[in-house]
py3Dmol code that shows the C-alpha trace and the ligand (Angstrom):
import py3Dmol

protein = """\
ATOM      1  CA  UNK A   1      22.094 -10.660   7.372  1.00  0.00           C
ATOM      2  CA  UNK A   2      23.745  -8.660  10.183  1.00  0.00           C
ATOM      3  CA  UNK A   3      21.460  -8.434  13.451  1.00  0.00           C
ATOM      4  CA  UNK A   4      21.771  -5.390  15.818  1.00  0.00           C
ATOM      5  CA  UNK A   5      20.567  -6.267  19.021  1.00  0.00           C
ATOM      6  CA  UNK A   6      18.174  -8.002  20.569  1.00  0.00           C
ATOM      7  CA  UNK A   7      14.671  -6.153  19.796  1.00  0.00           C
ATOM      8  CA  UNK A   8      16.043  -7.082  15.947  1.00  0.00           C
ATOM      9  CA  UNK A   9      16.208 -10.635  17.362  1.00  0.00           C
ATOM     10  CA  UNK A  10      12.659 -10.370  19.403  1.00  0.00           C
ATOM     11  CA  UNK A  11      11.230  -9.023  16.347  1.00  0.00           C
ATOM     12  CA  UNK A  12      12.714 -12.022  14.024  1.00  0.00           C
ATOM     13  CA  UNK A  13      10.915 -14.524  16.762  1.00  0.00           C
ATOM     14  CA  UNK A  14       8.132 -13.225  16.872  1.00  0.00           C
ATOM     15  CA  UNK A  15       7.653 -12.514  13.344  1.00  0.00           C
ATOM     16  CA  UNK A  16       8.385 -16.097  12.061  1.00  0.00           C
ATOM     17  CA  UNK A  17       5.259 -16.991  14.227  1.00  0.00           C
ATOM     18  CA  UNK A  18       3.338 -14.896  11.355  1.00  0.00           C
ATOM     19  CA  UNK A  19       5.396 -15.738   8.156  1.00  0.00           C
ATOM     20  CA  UNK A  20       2.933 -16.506   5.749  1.00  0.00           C
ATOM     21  CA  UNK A  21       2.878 -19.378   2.391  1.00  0.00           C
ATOM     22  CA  UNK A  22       1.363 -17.963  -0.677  1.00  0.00           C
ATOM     23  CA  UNK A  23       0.431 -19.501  -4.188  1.00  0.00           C
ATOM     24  CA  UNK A  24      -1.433 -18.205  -6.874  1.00  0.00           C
ATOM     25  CA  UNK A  25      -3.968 -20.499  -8.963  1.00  0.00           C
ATOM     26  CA  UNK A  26      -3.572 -18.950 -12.625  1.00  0.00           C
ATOM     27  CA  UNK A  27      -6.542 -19.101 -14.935  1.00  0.00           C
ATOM     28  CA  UNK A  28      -5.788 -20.423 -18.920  1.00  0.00           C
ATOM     29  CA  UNK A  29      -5.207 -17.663 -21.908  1.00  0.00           C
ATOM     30  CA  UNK A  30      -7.305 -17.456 -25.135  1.00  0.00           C
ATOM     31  CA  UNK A  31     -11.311 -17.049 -24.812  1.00  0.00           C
ATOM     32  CA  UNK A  32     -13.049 -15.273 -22.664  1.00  0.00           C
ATOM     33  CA  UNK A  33     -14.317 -18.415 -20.289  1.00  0.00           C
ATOM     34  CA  UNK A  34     -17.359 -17.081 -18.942  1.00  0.00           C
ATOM     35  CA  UNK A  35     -18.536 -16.396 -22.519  1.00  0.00           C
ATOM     36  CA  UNK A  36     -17.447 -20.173 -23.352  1.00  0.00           C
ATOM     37  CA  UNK A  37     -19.468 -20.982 -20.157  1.00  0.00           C
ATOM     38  CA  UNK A  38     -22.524 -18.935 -21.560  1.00  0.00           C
ATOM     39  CA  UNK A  39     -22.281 -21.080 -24.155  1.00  0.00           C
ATOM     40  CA  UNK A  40     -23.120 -24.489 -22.545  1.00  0.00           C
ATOM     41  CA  UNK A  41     -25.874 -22.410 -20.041  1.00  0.00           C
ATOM     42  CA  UNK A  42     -27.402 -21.458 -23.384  1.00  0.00           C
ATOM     43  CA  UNK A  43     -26.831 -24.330 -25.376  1.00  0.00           C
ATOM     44  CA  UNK A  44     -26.639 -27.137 -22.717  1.00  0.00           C
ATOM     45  CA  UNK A  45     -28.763 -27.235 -19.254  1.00  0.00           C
ATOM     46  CA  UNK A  46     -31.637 -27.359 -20.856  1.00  0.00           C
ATOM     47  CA  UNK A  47     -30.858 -31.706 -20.897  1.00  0.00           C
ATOM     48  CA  UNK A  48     -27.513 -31.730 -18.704  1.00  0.00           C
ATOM     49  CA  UNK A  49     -29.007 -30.892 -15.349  1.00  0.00           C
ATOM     50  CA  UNK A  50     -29.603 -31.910 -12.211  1.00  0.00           C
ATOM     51  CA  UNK A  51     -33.484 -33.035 -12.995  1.00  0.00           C
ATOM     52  CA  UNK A  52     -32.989 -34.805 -16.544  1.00  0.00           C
ATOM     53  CA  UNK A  53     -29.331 -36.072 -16.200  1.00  0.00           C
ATOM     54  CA  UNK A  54     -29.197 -36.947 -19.894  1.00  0.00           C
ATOM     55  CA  UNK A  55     -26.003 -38.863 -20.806  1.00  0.00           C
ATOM     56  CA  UNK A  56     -25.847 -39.320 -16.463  1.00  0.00           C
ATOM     57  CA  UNK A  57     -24.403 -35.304 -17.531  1.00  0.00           C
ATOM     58  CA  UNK A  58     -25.136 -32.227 -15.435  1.00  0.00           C
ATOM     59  CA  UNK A  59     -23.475 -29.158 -16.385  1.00  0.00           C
ATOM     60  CA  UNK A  60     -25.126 -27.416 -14.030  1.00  0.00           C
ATOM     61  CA  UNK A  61     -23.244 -29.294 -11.296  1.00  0.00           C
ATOM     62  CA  UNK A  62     -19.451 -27.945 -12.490  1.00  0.00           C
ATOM     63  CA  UNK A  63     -18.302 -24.893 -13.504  1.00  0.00           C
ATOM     64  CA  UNK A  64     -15.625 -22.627 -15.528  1.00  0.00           C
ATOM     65  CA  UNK A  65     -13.176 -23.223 -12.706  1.00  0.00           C
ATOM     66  CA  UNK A  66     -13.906 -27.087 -12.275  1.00  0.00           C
ATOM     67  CA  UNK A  67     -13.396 -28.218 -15.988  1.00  0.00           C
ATOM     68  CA  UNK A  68      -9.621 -29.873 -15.227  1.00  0.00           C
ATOM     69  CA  UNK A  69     -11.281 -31.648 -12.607  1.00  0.00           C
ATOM     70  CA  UNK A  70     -14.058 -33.471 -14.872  1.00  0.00           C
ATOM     71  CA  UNK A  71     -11.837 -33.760 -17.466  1.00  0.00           C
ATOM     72  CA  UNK A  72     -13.157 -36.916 -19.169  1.00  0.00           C
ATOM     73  CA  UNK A  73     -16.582 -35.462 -19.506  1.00  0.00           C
ATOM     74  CA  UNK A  74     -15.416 -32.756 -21.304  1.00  0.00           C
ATOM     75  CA  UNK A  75     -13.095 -34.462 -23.554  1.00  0.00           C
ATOM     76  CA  UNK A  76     -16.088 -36.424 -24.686  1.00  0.00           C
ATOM     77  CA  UNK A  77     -17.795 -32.967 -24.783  1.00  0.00           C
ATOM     78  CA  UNK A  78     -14.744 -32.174 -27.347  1.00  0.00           C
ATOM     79  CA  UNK A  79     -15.530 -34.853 -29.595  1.00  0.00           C
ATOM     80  CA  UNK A  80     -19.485 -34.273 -29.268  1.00  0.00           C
ATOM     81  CA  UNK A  81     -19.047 -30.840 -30.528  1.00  0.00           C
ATOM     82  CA  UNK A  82     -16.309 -30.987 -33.091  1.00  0.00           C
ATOM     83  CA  UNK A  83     -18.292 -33.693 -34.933  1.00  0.00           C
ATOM     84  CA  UNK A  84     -21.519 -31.631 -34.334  1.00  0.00           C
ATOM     85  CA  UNK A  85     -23.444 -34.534 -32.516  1.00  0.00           C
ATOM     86  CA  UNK A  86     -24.091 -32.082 -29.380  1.00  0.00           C
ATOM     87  CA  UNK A  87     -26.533 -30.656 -29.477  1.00  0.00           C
ATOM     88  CA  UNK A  88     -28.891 -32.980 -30.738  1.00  0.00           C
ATOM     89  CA  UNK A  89     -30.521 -32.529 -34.481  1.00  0.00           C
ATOM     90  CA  UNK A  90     -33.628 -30.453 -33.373  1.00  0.00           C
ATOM     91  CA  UNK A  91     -32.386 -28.738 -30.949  1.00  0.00           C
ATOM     92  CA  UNK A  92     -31.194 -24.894 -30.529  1.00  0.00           C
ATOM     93  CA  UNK A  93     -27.616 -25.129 -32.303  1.00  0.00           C
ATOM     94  CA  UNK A  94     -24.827 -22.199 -31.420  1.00  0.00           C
ATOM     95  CA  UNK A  95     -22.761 -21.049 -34.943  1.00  0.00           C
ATOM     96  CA  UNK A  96     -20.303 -23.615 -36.377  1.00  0.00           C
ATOM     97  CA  UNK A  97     -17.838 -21.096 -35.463  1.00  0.00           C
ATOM     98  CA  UNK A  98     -19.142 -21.155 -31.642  1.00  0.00           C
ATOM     99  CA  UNK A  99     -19.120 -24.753 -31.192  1.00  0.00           C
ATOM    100  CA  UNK A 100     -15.433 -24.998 -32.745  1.00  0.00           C
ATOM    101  CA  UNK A 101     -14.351 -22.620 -30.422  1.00  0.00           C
ATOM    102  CA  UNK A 102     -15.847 -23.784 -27.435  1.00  0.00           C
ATOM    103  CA  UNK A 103     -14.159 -26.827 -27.854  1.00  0.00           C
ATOM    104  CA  UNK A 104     -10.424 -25.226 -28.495  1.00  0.00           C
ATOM    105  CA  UNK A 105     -11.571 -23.780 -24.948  1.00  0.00           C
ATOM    106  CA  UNK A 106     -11.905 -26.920 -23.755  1.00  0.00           C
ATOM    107  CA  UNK A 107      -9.183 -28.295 -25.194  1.00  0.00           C
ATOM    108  CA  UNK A 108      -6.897 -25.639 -23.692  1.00  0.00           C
ATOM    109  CA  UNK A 109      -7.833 -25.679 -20.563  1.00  0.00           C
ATOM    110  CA  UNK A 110      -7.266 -29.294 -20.139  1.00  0.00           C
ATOM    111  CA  UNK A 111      -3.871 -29.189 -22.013  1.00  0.00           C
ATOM    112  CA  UNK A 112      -2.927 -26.124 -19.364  1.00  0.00           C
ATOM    113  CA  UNK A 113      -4.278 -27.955 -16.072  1.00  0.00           C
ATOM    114  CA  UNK A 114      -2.103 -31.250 -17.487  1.00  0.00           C
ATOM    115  CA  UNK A 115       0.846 -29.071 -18.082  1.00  0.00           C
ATOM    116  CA  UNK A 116       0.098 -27.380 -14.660  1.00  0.00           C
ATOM    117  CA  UNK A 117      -1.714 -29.230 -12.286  1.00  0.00           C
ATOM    118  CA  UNK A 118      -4.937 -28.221 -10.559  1.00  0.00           C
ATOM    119  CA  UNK A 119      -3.953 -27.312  -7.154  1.00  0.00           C
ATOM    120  CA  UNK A 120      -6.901 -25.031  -6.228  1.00  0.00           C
ATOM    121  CA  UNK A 121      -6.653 -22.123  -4.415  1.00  0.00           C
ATOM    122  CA  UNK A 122      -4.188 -21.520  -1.774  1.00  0.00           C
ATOM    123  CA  UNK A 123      -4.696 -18.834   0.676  1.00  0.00           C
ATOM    124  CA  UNK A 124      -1.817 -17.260   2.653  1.00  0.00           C
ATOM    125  CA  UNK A 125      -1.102 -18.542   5.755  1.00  0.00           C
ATOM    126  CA  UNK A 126       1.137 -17.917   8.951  1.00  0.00           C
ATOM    127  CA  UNK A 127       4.046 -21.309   9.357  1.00  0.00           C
ATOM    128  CA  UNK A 128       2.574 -23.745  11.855  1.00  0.00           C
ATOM    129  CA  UNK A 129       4.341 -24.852  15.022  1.00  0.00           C
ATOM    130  CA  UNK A 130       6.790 -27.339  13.457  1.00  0.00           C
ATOM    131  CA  UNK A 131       8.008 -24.929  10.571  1.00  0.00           C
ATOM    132  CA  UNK A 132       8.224 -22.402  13.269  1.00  0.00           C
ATOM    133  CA  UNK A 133      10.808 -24.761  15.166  1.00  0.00           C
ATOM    134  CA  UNK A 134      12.498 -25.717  12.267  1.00  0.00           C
ATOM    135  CA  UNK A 135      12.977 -21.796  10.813  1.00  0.00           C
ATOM    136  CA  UNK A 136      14.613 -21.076  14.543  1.00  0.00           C
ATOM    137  CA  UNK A 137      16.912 -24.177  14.314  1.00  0.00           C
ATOM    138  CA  UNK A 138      18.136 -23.162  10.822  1.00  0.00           C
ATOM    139  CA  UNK A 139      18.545 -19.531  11.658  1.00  0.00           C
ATOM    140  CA  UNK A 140      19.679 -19.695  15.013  1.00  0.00           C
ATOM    141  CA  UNK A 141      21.041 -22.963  15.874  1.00  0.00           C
ATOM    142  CA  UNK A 142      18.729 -23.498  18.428  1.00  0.00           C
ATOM    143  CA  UNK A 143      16.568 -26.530  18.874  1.00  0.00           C
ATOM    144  CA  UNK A 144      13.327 -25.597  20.876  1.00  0.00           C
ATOM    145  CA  UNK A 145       9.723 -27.640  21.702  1.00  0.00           C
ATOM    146  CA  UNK A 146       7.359 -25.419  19.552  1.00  0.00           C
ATOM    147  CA  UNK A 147       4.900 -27.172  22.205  1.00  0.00           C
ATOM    148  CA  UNK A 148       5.878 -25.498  24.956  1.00  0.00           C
ATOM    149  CA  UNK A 149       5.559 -21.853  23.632  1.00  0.00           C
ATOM    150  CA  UNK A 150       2.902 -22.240  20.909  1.00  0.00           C
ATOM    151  CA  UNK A 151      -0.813 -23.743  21.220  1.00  0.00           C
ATOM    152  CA  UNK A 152      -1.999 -26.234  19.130  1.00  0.00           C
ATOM    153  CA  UNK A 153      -1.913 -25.907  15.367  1.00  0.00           C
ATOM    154  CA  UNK A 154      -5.609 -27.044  14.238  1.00  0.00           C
ATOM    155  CA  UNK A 155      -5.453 -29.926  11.641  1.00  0.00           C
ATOM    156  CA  UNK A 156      -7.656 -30.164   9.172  1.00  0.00           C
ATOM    157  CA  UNK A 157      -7.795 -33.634   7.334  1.00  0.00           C
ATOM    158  CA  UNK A 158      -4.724 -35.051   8.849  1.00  0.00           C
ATOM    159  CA  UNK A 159      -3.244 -31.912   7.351  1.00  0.00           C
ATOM    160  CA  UNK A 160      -1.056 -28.970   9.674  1.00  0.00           C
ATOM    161  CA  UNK A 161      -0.210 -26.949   6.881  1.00  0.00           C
ATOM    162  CA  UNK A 162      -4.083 -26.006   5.607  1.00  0.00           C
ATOM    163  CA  UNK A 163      -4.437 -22.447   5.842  1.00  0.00           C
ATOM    164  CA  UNK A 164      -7.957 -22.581   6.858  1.00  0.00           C
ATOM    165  CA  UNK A 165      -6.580 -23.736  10.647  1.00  0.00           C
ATOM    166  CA  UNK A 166      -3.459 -21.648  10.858  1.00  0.00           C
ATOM    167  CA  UNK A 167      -4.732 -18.142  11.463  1.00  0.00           C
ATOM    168  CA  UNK A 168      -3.108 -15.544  13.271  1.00  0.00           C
ATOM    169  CA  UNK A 169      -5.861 -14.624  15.706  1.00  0.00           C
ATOM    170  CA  UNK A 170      -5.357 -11.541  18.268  1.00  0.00           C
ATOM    171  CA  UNK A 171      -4.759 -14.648  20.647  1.00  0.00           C
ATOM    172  CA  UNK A 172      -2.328 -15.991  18.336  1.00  0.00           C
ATOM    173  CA  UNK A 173      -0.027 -12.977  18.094  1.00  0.00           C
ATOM    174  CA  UNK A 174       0.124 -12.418  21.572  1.00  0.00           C
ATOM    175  CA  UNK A 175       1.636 -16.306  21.900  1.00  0.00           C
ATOM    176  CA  UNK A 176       4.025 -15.396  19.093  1.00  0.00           C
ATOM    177  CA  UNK A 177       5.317 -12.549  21.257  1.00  0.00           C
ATOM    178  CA  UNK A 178       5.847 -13.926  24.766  1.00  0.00           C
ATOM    179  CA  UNK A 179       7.254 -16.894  23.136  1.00  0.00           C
ATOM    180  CA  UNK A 180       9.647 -14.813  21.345  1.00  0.00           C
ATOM    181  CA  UNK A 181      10.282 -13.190  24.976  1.00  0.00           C
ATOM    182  CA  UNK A 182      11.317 -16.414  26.341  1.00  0.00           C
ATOM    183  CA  UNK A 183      13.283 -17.670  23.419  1.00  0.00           C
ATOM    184  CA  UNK A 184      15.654 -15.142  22.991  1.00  0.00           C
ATOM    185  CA  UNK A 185      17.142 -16.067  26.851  1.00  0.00           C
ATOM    186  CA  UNK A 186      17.851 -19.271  25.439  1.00  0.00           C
ATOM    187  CA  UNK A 187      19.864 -18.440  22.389  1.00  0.00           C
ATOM    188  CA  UNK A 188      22.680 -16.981  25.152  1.00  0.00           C
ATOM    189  CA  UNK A 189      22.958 -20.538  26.720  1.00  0.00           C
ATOM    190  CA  UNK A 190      22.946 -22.368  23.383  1.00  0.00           C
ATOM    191  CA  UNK A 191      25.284 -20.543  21.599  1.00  0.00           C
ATOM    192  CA  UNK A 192      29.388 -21.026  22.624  1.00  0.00           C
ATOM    193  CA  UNK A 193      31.953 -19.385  21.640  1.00  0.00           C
ATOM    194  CA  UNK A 194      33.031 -21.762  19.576  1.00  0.00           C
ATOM    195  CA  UNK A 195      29.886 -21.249  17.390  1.00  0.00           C
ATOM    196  CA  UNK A 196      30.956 -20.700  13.312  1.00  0.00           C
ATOM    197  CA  UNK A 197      28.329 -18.273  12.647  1.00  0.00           C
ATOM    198  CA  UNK A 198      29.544 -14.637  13.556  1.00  0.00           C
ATOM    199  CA  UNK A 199      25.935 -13.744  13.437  1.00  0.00           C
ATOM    200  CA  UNK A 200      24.964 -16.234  16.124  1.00  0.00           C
ATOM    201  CA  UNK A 201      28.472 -15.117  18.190  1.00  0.00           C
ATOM    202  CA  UNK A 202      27.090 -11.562  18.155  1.00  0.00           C
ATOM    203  CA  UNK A 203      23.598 -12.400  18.980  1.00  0.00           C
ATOM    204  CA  UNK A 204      24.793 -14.889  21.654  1.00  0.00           C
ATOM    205  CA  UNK A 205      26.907 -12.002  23.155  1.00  0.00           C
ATOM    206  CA  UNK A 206      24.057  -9.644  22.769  1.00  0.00           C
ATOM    207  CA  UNK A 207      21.801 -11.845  24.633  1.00  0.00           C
ATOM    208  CA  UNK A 208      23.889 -13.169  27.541  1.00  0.00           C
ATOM    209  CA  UNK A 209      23.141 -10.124  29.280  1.00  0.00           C
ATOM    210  CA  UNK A 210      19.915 -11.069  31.121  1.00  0.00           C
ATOM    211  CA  UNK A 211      18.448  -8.118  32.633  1.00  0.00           C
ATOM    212  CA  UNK A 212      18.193  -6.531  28.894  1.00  0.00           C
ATOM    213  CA  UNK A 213      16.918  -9.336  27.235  1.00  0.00           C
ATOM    214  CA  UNK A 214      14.305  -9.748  29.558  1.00  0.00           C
ATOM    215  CA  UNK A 215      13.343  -5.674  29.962  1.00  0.00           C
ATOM    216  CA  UNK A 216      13.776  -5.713  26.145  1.00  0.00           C
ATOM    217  CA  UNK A 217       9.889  -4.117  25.154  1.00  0.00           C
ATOM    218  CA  UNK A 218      10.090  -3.728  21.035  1.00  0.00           C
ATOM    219  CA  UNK A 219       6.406  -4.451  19.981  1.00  0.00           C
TER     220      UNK A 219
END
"""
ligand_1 = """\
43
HEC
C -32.166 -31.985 -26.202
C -31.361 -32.477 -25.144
C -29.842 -32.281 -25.202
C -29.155 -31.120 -25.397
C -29.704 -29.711 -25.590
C -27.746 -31.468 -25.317
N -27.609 -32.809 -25.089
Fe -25.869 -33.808 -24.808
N -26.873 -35.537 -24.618
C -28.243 -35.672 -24.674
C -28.599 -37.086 -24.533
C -30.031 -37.646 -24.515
C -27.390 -37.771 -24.383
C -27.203 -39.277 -24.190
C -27.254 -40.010 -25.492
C -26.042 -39.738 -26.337
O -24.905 -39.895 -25.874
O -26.249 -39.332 -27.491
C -26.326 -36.778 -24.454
C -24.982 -37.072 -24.326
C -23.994 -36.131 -24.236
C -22.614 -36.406 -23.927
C -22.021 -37.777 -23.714
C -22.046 -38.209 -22.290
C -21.307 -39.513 -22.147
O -20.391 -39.535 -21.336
O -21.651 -40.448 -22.878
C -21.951 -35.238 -23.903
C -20.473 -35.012 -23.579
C -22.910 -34.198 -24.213
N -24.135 -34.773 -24.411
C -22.597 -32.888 -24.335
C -23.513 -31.924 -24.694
C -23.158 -30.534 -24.902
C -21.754 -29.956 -24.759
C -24.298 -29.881 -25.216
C -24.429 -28.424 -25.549
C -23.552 -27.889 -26.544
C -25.374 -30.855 -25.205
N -24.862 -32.079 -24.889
C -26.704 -30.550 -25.428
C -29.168 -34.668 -24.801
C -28.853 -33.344 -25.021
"""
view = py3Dmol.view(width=600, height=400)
view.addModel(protein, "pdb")
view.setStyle({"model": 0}, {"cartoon": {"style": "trace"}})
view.addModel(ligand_1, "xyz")
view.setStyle({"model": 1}, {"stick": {}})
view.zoomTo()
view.show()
């Protein structure tokens, strides 16, 4: 990465203020699971719910999406409907065929969240204060107290990395860029000549000159 100047560098700062984390939660392959789901509405509820709690079961408290995380429930549920015992004699029964494959539904999406955990979902989100200080120290060279130019990251059970605190308010953003401003300045001082990087030597020598750095307007 060659930089050219210092509204490149100003625009790197400011920028790693918003660099945002993403993950996506993928769903297992084979039946369609809201018809699987349909299956224990229809079949189901009608005992396992919230009123009659039979077998201390409530389907209607989980869902499609939830299955990994009750997982012994429904590997009982696999045995109860492989060897027909669910649901009861007497009661309306789906096909042979349905039960059998609501249960290899089952059984896959256990065997997927085992081979791949359950992480739930993870929204994107902008690097809190610390990352921030670390991504300038490992680009730059420069060790800086994210304190002292960023507010307060909000945590959320004990947590600093949960996207629902680290948004990127209108507030936020205009932190991100006067800290950037006031950064920059001190990559001149911090760098010598003797630095090993020729990316840092140019920047350095880009930025010693005060009176640009500072006028320096790129956003
Ligand atoms: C007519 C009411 C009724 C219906 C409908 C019914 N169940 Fe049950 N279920 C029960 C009762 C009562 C028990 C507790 C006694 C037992 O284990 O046999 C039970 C127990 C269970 C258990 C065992 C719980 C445990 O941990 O011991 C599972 C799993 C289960 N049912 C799954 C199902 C599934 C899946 C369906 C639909 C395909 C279903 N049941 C439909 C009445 C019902």
């Amino acid at each position: 990465m060659r930089l050219n100047g210092t509204r490149q560098i100003l625009t790197l700062i400011a920028g790693l203020g918003t660099c945002f984390a993403a993950s996506a939660a993928s769903a297992p392959k084979g039946a369609d699971p809201h018809s699987q789901w349909k299956l224990i509405e229809t079949y189901c509820f009608d005992c396992h719910n919230t009123e009659d709690w039979a077998g201390s079961v409530a389907f209607d408290t989980m869902s499609v999406d939830t299955i990994p995380e009750e997982a012994k429930v429904w590997e009982t549920t696999v045995k109860k409907l492989k060897g027909g015992l669910m649901p009861p004699a007497g009661s309306a029964q789906p096909s042979r065929e349905e039960a059998l494959q609501l249960a290899s539904f089952l059984e896959t999406t256990l065997d997927t969240s085992l081979e791949k955990p359950y992480v739930g979902h993870i929204p994107l989100r902008r690097l809190n204060r610390r990352e921030y200080a670390n991504a300038i120290r490992d680009l730059i060279g420069l060790e800086i107290n994210p304190a002292t130019y960023l507010p307060d990251d909000e945590v959320k059970d004990g947590f600093d990395t949960d996207a629902a605190g680290l948004r990127v308010t209108p507030t936020f953003l205009d932190q991100a860029v006067s800290s950037a401003r006031e950064i920059v300045p001190l990559i001149g001082r911090a760098c010598t000549a003797e630095t090993e990087s020729p990316t840092v030597r140019e920047m350095s020598a880009r930025v010693a000159r005060p009176s640009r750095a500072i006028s320096a307007r790129p956003f």
